[in-house]
C-alpha positions in Angstrom: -47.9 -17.6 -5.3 -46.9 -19.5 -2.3 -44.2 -22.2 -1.6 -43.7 -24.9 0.9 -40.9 -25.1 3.3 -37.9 -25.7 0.5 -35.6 -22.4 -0.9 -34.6 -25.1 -3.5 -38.6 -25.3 -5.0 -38.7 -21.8 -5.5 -39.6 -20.8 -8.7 -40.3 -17.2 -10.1 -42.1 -15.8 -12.7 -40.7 -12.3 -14.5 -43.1 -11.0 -17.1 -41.4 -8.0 -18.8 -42.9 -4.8 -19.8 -41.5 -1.6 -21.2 -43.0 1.2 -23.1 -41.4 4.2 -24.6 -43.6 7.4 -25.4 -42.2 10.5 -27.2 -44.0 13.5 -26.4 -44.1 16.5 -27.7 -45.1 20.6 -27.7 -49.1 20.5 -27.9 -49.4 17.0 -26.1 -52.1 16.8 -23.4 -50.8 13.7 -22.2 -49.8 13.8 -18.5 -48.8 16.7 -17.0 -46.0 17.7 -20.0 -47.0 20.8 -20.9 -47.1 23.3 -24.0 -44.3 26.1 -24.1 -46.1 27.8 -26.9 -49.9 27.5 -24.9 -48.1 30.3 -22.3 -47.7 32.6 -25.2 -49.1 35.6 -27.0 -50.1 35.4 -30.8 -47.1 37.9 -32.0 -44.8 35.3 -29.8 -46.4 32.1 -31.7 -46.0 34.2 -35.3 -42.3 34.3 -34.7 -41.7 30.4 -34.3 -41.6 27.8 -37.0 -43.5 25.3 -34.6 -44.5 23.4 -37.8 -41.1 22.2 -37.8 -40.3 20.4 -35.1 -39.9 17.1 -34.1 -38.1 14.2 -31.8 -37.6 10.8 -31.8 -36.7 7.9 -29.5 -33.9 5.3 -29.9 -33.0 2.4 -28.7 -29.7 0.8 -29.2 -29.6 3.1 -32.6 -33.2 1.7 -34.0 -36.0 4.2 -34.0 -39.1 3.4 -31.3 -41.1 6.2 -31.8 -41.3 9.6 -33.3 -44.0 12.8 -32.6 -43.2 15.4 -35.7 -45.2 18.3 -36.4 -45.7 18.4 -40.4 -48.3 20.6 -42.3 -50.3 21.9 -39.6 -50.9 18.6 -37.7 -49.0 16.1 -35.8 -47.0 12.9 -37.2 -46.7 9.8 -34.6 -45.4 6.5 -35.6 -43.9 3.6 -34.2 -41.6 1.5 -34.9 -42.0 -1.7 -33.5 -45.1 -3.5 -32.3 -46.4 -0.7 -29.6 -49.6 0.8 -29.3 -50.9 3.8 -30.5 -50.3 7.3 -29.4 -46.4 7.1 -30.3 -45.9 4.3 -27.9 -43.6 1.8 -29.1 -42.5 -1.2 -26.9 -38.7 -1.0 -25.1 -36.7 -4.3 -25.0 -39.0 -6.6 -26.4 -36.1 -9.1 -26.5 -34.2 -7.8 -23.5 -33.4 -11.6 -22.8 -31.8 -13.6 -24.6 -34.5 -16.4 -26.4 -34.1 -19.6 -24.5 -33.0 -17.6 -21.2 -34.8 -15.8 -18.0 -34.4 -12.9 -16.6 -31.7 -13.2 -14.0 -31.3 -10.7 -10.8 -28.1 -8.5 -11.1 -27.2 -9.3 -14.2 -27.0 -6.1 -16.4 -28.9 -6.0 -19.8 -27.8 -3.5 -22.6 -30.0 -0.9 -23.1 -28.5 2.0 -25.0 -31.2 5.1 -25.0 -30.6 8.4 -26.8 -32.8 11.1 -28.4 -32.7 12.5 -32.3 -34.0 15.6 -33.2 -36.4 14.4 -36.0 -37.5 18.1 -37.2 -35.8 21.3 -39.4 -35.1 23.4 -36.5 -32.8 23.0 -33.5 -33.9 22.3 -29.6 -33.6 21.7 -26.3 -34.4 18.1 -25.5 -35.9 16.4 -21.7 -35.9 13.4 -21.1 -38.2 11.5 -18.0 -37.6 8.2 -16.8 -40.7 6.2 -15.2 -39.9 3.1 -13.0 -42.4 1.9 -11.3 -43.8 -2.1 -10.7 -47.5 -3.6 -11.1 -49.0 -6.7 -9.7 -50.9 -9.3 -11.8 -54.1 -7.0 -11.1 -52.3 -4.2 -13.7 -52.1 -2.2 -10.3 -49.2 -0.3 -9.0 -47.4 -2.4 -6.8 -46.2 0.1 -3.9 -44.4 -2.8 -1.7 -41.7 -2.9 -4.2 -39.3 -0.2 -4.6 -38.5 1.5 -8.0 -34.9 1.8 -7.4 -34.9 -2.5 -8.0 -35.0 -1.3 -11.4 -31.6 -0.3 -12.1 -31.1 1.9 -15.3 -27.6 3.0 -15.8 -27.5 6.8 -17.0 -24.3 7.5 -18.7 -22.9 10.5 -20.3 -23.5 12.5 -17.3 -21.3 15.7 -18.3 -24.1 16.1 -21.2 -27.5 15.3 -19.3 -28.3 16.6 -15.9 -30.6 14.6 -13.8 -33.0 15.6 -11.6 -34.9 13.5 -9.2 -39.1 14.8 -10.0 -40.9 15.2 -6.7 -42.2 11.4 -7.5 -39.7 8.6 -6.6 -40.6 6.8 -9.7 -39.6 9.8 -11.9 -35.8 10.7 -12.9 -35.8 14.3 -15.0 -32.8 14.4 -17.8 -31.9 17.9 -19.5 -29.9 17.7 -22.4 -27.1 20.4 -21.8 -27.1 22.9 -25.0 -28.7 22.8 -28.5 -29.5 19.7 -30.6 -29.4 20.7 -34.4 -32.0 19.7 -36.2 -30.7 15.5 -37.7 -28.5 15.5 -34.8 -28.8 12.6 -31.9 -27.8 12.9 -28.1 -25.3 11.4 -26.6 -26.4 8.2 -24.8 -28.5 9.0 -21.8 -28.6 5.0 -20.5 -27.1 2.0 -21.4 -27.6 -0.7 -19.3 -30.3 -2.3 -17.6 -30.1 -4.4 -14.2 -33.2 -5.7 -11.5 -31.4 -5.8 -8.2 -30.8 -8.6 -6.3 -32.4 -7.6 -3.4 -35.7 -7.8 -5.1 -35.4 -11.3 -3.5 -35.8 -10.4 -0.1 -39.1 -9.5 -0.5 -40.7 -12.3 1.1 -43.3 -13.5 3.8 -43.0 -16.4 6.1 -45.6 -17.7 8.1 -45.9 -21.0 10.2 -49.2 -22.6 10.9 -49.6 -22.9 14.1 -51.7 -26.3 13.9 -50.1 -28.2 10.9 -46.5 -26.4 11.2 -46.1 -26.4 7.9 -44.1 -23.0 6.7 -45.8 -21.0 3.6 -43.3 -18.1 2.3 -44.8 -15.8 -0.3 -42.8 -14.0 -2.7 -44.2 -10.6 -3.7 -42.3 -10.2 -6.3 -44.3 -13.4 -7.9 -46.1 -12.6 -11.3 -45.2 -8.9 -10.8 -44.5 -6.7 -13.9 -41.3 -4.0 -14.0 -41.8 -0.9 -16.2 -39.5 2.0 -17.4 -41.6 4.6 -19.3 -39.8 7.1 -21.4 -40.9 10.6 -22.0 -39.2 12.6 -24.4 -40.2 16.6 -25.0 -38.6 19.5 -27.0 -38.6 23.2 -26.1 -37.5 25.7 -29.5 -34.5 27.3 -29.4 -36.2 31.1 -29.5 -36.4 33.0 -26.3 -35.0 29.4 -24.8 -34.7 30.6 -20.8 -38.6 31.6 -20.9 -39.9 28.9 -23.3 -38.1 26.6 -21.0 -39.3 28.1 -18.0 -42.7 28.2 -19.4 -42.6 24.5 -19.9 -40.6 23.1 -17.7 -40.7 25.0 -14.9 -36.5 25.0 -14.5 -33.8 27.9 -15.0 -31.7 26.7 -17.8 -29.6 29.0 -16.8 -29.0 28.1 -13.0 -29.4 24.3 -14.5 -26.3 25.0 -17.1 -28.8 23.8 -19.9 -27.8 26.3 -22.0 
């Protein structure tokens, strides 16, 4: 969208978007993976997969769950999200009547809840990324203008992913079964300098000075992926899956 000449007829356009998926052992979605697929038959026999189960909340409402019940598994929403255990984030993240206003910090409490009968380890990834008005990635704009607060950072260690746009949280110890994390987020802030993304240009003939603002009509997103490794044989199943030494990591 272009402007003439004038910082005072600016006007910007924030469209909100944030999705939360919970995903679980046996998803093919993305490149989460299966413990149990890296295992033998008489490993599988000795692990009540049928059991378990997680679920994502927000601000202490469910969003979405992924639960494995009588041989097949459970996904539900919530709110008004898609399918595929996809419920929406923050659909009212600002106030009715307000905008979206840069460096102002929005509450966003996130934490986890073991919704199965048997205890786990829990992960947590974090997507930010931004899309233009085409629904295409938007790589001019940085993800770290989208300014998540992670809290509780004796109990969830963080690990930047070999993606920018991808922050890795491992819940330190067990999560019983009924049990729920300790907040892993709860704030939620676009930076200010999301501003100074702009272009000026002067034509040469008329003179008259067009600045374009990329950040016009653009969409932020935070994705949330939650996954849960069993408790049995935890250093390899967590290996297996995650490709990390709880040990070395202190997730155990």
């Amino acid at each position: 969208m272009k402007k003439r000449r004038k910082a005072s007829d600016k006007k910007v356009t924030y469209i909100l978007f944030m999705s939360a998926i919970v995903l679980l052992l046996g998803s093919a979605v993305g490149s989460t993976r299966a413990a149990l697929t890296y295992y033998s038959e008489n490993y599988r026999a000795e692990i009540r997969v049928s059991q378990i189960g997680v679920t994502l909340l927000e601000n202490e409402e469910l969003v979405s769950s992924r639960d494995y019940v009588d041989d097949k598994w459970v996904e539900k929403t919530y709110n008004e999200g898609s399918k595929e255990a996809r419920g929406i984030l923050r659909q009212n993240l600002v106030p009715e009547g307000e905008k979206l206003a840069l460096n102002k910090e929005y509450q966003e409490k996130l934490s986890v809840k073991n919704s199965g009968t048997i205890d786990e380890y829990v992960r947590v990834r974090i997507y930010k990324y931004w899309t233009n008005e085409q629904g295409r990635k938007e790589t001019t704009l940085s993800p770290e203008l989208i300014k998540l607060n992670l809290v509780n950072t004796d109990k969830w260690i963080a690990r930047q992913s070999s993606s920018k746009e991808c922050t890795e949280l491992y819940y330190k110890g067990i999560l019983p079964s009924g049990k729920t994390t300790a907040l892993f987020a709860d704030g939620l802030c676009i930076d200010g300098k999301l501003a100074e993304y702009a272009e000026v240009k002067e034509d040469p003939k008329t003179h008259i000075i067009t600045t374009t603002y990329k950040y016009d009509g653009v969409e932020f997103h935070v994705d949330v992926e939650v996954d849960a490794v069993q408790t049995h044989n935890a250093q390899d199943a967590i290996m297996s899956a995650w490709g990390v030494n709880a040990a070395e990591m202190g997730i155990l």
